[in-house]
N, C-alpha and C positions, 0 to 999 in steps of 0.2 A: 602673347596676351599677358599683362601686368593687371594686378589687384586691383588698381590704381582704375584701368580700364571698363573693368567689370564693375565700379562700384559708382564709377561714373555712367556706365550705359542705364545700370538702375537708378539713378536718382532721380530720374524723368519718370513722373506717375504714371504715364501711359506706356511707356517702353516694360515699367513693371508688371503691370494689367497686362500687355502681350506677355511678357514671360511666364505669365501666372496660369496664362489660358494655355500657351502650350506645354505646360506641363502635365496638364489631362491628355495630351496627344497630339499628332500631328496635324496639319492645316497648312491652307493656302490663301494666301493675304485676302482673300475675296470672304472668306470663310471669317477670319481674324477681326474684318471690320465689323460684322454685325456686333453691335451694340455701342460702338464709338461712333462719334462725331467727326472723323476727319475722313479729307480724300486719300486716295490707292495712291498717289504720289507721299504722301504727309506717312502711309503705312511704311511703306517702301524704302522710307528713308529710317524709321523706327527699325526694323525689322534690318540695316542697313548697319547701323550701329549696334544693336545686339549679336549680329554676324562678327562683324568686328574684332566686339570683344570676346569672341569664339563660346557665348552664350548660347548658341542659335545656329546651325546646321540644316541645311536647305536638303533639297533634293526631287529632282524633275522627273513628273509622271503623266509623260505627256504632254500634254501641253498646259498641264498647271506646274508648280512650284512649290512641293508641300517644303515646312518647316516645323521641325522639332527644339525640346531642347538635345542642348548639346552639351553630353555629362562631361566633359574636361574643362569645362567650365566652371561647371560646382565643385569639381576636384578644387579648382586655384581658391574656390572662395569658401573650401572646406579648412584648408592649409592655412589661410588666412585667418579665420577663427579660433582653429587652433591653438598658435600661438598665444591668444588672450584666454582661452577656457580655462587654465590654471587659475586666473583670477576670479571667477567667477563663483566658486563657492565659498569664497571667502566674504564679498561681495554679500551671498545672500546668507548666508550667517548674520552677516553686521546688521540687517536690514530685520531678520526675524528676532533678535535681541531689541533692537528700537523698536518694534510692535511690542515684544512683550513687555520692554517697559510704560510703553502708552501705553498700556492694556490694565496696569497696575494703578 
């Protein structure tokens, strides 16, 4: 799995909104859809591409399919952020300087 992948499976608003709900817990696409507008095919294929990008870790209990997140996932897209967090205080220095000049 490439950053590249993961940041592409989230750019889909709904693919976010699933990742966002399974991270309160597991579930099974029947469970996932209340509150969205699409069909069990339309999930399927969401939950298809979050696998993928190794976002999303299934596992069969019975005769459902629960899905989690899946933390090697947030590892790559932890690693990925890393690299830029150095910039980031510098960043908001520069920004709390221009308030307190507006402020003036």
């Amino acid at each position: 799995m490439a950053a590249e992948d993961i940041f592409r499976a989230l750019a889909d608003p709904t693919r976010r909104a699933i990742f966002e709900r399974l991270a309160d817990g597991a579930m099974n696409a029947t469970q996932l859809r209340t509150g969205f507008a699409i069909s069990q095919p339309a999930m399927s294929q969401h939950l298809g591409v979050l696998r993928s990008a190794g976002l999303v870790s299934e596992h069969r209990d019975g005769r459902y399919v629960n899905y989690r997140v899946d933390p090697a996932g947030l590892v790559q897209m932890a690693r990925w952020l890393d690299r830029y967090r150095a910039f980031w205080p510098a960043r908001v220095d520069a920004l709390r300087e221009l308030l307190k000049d507006m402020d003036q």
